[in-house]
ROMAR-865139 format. One record per atom (N, C-alpha, C): x, y, z. Coordinates in steps of 0.001 Angstrom, whole numbers, plus 500000, padded with zeros to 6 digits. Atoms other than C-alpha are relative to their C-alpha. Layout:
N
XYZ;...
//
This chain:
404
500623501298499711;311947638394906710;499591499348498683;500186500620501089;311522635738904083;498702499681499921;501410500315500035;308024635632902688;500033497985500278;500226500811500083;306209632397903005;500159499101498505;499358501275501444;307103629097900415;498292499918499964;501317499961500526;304216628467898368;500202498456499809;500219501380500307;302608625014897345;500961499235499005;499452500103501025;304911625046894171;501799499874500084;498424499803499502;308250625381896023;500610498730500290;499081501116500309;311240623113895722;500869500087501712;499371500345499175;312928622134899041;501640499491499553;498447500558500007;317127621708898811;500411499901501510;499553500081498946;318568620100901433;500912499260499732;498575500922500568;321750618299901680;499952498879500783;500236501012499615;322971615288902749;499362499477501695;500259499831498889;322470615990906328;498411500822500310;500894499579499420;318907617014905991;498905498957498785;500822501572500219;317453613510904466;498836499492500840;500848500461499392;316350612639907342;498975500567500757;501477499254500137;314303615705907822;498792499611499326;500787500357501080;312805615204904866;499197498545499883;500715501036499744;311961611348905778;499288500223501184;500838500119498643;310293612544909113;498980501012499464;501546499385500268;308021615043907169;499247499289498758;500788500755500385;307018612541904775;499482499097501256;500741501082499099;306140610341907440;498375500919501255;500301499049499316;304723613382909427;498451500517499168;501377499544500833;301938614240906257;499241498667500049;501144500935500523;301327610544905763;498872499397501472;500595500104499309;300213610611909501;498836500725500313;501073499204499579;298018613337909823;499012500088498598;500807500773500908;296744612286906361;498445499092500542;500967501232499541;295351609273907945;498692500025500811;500889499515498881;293068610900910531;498805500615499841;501005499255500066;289758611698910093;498834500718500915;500457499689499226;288433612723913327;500279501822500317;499455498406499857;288511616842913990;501282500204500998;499089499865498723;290013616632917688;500966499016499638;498459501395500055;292629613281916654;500780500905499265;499713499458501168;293697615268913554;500784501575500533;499292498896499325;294654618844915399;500912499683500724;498672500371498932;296374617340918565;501176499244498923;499096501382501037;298235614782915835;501126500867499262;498776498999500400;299766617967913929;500698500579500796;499301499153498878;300902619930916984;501181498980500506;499397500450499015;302526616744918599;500995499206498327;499265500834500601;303945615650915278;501061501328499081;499581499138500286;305006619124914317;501634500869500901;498454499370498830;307285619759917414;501120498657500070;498228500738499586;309251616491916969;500407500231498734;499404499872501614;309495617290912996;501136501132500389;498998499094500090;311900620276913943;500717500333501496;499499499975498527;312859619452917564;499546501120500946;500568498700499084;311220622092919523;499366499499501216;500654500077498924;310234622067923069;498705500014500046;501742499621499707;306554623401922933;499808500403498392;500331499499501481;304617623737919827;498602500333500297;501074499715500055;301094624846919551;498653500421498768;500498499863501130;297843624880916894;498971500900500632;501386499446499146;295574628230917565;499215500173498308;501680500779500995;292264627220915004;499422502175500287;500152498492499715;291493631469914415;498083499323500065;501656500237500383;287749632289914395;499053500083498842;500523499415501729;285164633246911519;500380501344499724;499667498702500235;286553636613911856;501481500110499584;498886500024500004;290033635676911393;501049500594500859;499169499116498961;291333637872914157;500312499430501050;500095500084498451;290699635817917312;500310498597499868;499833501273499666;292018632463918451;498715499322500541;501143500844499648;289188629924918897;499975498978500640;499817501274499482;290855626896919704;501292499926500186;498462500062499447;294195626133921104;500417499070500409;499664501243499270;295904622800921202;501351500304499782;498645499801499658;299215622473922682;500622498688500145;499009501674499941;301916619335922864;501387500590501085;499036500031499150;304613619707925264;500021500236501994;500291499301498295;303132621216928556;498717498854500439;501150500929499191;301221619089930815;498766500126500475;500835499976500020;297594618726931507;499819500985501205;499731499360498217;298310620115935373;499960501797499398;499948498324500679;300131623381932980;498976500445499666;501256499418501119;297243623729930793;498999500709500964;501485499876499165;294920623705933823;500184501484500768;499961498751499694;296668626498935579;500252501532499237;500039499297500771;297256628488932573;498241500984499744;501530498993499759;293344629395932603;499643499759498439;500326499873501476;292207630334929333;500586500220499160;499108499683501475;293399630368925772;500589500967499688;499943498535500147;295261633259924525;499149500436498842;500840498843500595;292957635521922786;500565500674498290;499609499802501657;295615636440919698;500772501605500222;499785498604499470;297239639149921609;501598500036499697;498328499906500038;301329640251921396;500534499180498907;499287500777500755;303534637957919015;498568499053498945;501162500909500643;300515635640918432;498856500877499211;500356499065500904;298595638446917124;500541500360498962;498899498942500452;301265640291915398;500602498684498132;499784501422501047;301518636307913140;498745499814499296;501202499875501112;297740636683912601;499721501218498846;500474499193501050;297560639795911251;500715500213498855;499422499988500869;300779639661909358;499573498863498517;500527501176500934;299319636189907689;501368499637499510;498883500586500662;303195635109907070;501086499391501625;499107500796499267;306098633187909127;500646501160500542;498981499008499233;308274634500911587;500769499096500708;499383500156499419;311601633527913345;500577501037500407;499084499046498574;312386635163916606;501116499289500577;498863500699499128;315571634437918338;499415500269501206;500409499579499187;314086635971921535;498939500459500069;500889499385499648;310680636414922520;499788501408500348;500518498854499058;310805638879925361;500734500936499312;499357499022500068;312991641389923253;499236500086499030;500905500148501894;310718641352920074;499099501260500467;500904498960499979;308730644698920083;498187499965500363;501395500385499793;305512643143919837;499637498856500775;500324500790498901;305840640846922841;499097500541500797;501540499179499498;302826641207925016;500252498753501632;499905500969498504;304395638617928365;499498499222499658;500126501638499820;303687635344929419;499180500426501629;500558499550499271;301009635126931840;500432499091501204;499328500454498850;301683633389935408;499885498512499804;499251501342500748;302599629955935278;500276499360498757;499742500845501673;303309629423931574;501755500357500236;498178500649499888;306919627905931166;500504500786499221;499220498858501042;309620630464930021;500633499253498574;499836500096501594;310064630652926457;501138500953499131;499553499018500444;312485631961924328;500099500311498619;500684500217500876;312353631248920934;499274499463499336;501146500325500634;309915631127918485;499618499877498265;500195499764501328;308799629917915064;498065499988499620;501176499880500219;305238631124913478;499742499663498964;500282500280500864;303690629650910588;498793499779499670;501091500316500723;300370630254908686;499801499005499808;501110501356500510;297950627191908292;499035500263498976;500664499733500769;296406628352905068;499487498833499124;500526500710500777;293907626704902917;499136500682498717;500314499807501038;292943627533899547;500052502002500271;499503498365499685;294786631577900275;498792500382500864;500793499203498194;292572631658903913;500476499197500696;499388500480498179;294314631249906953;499013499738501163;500807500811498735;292954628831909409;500243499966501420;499514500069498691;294786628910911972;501626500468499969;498620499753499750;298747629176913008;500754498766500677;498948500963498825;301544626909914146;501193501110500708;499035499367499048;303451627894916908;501213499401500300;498665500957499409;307154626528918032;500623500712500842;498408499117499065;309319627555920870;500515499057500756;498758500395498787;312583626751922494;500026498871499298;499756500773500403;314190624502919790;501039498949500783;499414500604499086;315971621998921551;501834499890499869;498745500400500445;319126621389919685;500703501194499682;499510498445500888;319937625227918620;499666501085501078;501093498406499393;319319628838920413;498794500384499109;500529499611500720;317017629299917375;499789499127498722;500830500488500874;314949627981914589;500901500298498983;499203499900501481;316584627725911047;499049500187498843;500868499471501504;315423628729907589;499425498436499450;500718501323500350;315260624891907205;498981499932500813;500945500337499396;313229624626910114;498361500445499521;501042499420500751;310622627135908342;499672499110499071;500379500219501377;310791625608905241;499016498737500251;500869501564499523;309864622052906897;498722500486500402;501474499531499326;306945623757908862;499370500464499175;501136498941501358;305728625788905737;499258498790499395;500324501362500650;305848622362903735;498270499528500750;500430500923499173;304284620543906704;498142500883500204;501513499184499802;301318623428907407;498800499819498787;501149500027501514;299883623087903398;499256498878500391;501070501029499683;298903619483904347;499458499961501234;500673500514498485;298124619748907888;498470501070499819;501731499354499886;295336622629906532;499001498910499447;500634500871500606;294490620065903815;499030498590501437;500500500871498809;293755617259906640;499532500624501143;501072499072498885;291923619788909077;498757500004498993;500988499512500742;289928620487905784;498982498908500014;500202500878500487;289113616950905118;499316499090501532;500335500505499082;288570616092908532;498329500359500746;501387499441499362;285804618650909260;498321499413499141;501229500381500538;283770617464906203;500121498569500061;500518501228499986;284140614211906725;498752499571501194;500661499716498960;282749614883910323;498022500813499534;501388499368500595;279836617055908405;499392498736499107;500584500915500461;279023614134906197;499595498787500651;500880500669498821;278998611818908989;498533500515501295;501516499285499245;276172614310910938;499105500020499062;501163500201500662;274252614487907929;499405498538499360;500328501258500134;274465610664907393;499513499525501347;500489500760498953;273307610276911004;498493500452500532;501573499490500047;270208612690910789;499355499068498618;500747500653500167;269203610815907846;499944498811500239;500673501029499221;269245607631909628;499001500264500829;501174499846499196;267274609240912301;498885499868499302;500848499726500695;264911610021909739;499333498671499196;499790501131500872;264865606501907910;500021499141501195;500622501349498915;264330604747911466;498764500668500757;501219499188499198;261744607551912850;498967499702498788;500950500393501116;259724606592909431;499664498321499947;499759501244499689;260409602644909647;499132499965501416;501197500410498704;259001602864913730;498756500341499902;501556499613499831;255919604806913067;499049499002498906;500727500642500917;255019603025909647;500371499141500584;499798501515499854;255790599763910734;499524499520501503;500271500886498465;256477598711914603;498561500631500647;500953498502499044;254503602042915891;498250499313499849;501552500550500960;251227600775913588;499605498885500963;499911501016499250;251891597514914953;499398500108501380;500437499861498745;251482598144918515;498874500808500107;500901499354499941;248858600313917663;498609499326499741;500829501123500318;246680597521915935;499612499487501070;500131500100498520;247467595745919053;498993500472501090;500669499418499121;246067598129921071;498217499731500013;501025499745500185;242808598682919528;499460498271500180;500257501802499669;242635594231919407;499425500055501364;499970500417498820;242596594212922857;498886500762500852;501315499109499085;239963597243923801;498939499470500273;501558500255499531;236692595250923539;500306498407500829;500266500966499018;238355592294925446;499264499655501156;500781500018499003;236714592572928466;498586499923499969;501661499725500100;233115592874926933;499935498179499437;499593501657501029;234415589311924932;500142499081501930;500226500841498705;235066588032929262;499085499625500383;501420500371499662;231836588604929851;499309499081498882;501064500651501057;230456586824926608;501245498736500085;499443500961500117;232711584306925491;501375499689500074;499062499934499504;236130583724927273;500727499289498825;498478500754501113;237433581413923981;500255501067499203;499829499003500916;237086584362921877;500834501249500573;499328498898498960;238896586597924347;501214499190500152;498798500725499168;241341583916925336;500825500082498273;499131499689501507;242182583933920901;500005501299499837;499772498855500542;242151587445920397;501065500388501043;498688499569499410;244711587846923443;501139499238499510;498327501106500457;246897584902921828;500515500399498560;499966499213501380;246659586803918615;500563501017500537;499398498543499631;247886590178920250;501449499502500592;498530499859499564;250885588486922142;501120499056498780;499086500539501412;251967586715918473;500036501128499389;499230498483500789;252054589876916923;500675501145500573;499211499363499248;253560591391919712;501426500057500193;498426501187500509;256485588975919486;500494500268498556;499823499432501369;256581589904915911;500729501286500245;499752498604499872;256808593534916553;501038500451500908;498932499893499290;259434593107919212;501171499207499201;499238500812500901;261441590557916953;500397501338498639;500657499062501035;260499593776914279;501387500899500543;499320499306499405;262435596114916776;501563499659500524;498670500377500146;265661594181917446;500643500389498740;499862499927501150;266188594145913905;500399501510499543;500028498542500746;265700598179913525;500871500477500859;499004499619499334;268304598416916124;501398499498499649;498405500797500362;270902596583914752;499811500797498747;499755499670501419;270056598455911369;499424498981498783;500374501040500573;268753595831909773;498280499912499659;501488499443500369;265243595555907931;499563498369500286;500855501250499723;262651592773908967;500390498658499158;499531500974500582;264053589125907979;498788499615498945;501330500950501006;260632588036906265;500183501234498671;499598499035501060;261278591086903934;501192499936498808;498343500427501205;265017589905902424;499113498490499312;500055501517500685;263236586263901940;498614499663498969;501230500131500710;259865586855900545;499511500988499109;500311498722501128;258173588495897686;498528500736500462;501214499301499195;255752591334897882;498401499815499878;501528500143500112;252198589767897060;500095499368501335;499816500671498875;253278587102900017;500147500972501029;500377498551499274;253863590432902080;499019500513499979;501326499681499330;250574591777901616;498639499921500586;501259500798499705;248555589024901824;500300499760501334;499323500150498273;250782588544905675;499026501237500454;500220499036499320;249914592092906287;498462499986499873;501707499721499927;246153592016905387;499435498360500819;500494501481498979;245531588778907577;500491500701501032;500437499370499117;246899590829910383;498908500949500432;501397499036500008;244448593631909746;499171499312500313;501072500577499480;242116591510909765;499279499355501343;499877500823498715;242789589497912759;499937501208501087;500171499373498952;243003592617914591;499093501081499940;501146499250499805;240270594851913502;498703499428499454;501156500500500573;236587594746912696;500109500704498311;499614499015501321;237347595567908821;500680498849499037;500169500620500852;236975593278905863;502004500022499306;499552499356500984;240150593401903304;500305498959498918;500610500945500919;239359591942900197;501548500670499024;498537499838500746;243081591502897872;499870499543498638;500060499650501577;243784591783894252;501677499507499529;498511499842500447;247314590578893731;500286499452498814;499428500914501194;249061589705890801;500833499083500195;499288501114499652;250322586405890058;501182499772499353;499175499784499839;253066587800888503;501380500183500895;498580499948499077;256794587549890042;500944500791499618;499459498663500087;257771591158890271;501491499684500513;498272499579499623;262014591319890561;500008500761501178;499174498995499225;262508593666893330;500740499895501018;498550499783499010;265193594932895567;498927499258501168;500517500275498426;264607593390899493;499426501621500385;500165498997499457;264884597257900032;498601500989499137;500817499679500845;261983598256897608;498897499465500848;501019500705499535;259904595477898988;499372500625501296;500114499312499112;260364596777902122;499480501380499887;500609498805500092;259366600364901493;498242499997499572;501598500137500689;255753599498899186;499634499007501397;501158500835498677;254970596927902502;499893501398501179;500132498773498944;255468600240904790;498600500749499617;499913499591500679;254111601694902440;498022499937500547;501037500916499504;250887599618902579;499025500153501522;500424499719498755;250986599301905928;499232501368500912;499987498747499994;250585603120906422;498557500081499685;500971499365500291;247791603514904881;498614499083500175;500863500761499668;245988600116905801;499723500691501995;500031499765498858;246532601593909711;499502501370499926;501282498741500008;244763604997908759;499068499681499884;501387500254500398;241976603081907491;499482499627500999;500763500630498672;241427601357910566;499469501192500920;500791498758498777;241661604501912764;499533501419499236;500448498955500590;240607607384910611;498701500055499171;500874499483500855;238345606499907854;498554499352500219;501658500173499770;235495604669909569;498977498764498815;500355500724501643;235535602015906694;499245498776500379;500594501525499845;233927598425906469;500902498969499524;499361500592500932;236097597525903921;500734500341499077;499521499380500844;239185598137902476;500634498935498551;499412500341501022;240954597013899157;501515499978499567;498793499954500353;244654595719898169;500004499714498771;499965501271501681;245403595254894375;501764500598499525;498486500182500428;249076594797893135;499817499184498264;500267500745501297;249161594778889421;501030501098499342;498736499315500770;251933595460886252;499579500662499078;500547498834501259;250862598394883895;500785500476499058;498555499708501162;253349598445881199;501074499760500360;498595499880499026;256604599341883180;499928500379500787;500099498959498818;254905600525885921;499608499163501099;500790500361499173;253863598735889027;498961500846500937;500893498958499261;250986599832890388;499605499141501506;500547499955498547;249915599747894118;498898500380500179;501580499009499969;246097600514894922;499579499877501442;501346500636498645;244508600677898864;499277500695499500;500690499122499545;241462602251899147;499045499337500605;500711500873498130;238618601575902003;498443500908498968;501567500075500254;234418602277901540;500272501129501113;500459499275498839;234929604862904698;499592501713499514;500727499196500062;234160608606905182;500980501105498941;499113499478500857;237559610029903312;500191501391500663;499284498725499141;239353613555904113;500242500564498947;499885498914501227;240270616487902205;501381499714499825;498119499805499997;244357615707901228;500461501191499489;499278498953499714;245369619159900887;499713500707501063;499848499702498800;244489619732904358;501707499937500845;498862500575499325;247703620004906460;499886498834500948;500300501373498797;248032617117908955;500005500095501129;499946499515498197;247409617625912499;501535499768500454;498822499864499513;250817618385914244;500530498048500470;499486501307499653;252816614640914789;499704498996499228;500803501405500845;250776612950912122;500860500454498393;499211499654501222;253420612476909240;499825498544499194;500229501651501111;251812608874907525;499791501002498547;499722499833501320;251063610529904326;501085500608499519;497877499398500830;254535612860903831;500453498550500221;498840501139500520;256154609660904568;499807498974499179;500386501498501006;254248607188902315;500736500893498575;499941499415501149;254996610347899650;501310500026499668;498340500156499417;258765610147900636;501165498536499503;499644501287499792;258822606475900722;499701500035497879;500302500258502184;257409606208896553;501244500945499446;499765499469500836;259207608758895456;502071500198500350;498590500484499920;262813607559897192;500242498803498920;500443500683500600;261882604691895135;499977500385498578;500223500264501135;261838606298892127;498698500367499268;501340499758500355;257907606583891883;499137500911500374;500835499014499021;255143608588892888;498577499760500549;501293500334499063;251918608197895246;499061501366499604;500831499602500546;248750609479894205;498654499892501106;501049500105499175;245448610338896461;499205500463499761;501386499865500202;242094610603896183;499095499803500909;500837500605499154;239293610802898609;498876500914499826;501674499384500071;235372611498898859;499718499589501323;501056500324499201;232523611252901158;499601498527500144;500340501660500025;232404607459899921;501758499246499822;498741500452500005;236386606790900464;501086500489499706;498866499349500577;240058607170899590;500758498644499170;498980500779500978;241981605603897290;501595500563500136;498262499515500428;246105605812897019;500441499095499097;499263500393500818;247972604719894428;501310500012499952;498867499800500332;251411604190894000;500754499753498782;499711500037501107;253098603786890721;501861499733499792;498865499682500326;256825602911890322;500641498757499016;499406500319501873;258725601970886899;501560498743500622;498888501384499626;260140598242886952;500716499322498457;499679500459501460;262467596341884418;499375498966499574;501330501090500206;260044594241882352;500915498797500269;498891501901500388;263281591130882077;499578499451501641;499985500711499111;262717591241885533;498367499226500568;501089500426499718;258911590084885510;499367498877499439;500176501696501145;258266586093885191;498245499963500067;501577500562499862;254443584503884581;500076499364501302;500291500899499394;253231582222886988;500770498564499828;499094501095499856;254912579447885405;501079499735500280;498463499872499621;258155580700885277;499871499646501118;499570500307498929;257847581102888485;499864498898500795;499874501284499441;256875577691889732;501312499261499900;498857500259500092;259558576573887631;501315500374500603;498883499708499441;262026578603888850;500601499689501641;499683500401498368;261166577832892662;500428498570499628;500011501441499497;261341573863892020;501061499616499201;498748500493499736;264927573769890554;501003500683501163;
//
């Protein structure tokens, strides 16, 4: 038996086997193309049995042990066959006898082959067969199967050679298919992660503000119904917000007032909600500098913000907290901190409560890092992240620059 052709091997064929040779270029540049696991398997099997005319062809995917068939896609037999066939074969008789050898085989005859092992009850008689390793980087992945060439009693040395060819790239494009599939699961956990941080800092807060707005309404019915009738018209405008907020994080997309505005105008928005919806002062510090940054920056330091202006409300028991936004060399600095009762921060965080890992997450995706401090008389956070000075105008600039 002729060992297997290696990656390095020269194909001769004559004039009458051209158009082999144009159906297995066409044959790699298809299963090339495919990056799905399941498109990509069925795609070689069904493009493998018309590359060398064969009745039935088959791809068995071994396991992590290399011994046992795992997966088994087939092209020629019908869904009806498949169904009464039962289960996969296992890697037993001939199909074994190809794993353990790890090299090609042409049988003229199945059932006379020593290491035939039958055909179980309704699978379509077979007679010959070609086997060919699916190796990738010298480990065998799987096997191609062929039987009952159509045009011949038996498979040809060309027919091997085409299938040997044809198996190097069809491992390559199994290979390429699985990690693309792995890089799409780990690009879809960190979205989860990057919209489960986005709802809690942002919408979650939101509706949470909300909430607390609306608790002493009823004591406001009894006293003065205008002050009840504005603090409910205040809860269903920022409600509308926060649902307008949530379209947006479903489409993927980050809050429109965020791409169009800069971030002092962002926190002076966000500390006029605070205000409007709790009992809790917040006295702002911004610079009148016109910091450069990304939409997606902006967005993170207003989360950012937000986060830790919505602990103050429900955690620290404050009167009054503090925003200051100012440029420290190359550094922008970020400052809340509140007058309330403060917490120990190397405490762990009660189970579900992840605002500070993600404010620490959020700075330091960014580039920067967040800083905390708290007493008996408050907490302070800081954030700190390194901007390009070209991109930081005065005040005038920036007038100028808005009014051409």
């Amino acid at each position: 038996m002729r060992p297997p052709s290696q990656a390095t091997s020269t194909v001769t064929l004559d004039a009458s086997g051209r158009a082999a040779v144009e159906a297995l270029s066409d044959a790699i540049g298809a299963v090339a193309g495919v990056l799905a696991v399941e498109g990509v398997l069925q795609l070689i099997v069904d493009r493998v049995r018309a590359l060398v005319g064969s009745r039935y062809a088959a791809l068995g995917i071994l396991a992590d042990d290399r011994r046992h068939i795992e997966r088994f896609i087939t092209s020629g037999i019908t869904n009806e066959q498949r169904r009464l066939l039962g289960a996969p074969p296992q890697g037993h008789g001939l199909l074994g006898l190809i794993i353990a050898e790890g090299r090609s085989f042409r049988i003229p005859d199945i059932t006379r082959h020593p290491a035939s092992y039958g055909f179980p009850p309704h699978h379509p008689p077979m007679t010959s067969l070609l086997g060919v390793p699916v190796r990738l980087k010298n480990r065998t992945i799987g096997n191609l199967y062929l039987t009952d060439k159509v045009t011949a009693q038996e498979f040809s040395e060309d027919d091997q050679r085409l299938v040997e060819l044809f198996a190097l790239h069809a491992a390559i494009a199994i290979e390429n298919a699985r990690l693309y599939e792995a890089v799409q699961h780990l690009a879809v956990i960190d979205e989860r992660e990057r919209i489960g941080k986005d709802l809690h800092d942002g919408i979650i807060q939101t509706l949470y503000a909300i909430s607390l707005s609306l608790e002493d309404v009823p004591d406001l019915m009894d006293g003065s119904r205008a002050d009840a009738s504005a603090r409910i018209d205040r809860a269903i405008d920022t409600l509308n917000g926060a649902i307008a907020d949530l379209r947006q994080f479903v489409v993927g997309l980050r809050p429109e007032q965020v791409d169009t505005t800069d971030l002092t105008a962002l926190l002076a928005g966000l500390s006029d909600q605070v205000r409007q919806s709790h009992a809790i002062d917040v006295e702002l510090d911004l610079s009148r500098e016109r910091i450069g940054l990304t939409a997606h920056a902006r967005g993170e330091l207003l989360q950012i913000a937000r986060e830790a202006l919505s602990n103050i409300t429900r955690h620290a028991h404050a009167s009054t907290a503090r925003v200051s936004l100012r440029r420290e060399g190359d550094d922008l600095r970020l400052e809340i901190s509140d007058d309330g009762a403060g917490f120990d921060p190397a405490m762990a965080a009660p189970g579900g409560h992840h605002g500070l890992a993600n404010m620490r997450d959020r700075a330091a995706a960014l580039g920067g890092t967040l800083h905390v401090t708290s007493s008996g008389t408050g907490t302070t956070i800081i954030v700190r992240l390194p901007i390009d000075p070209s991109t930081v105008a005065s005040p005038v600039e920036s007038q100028e620059g808005a009014s051409r």
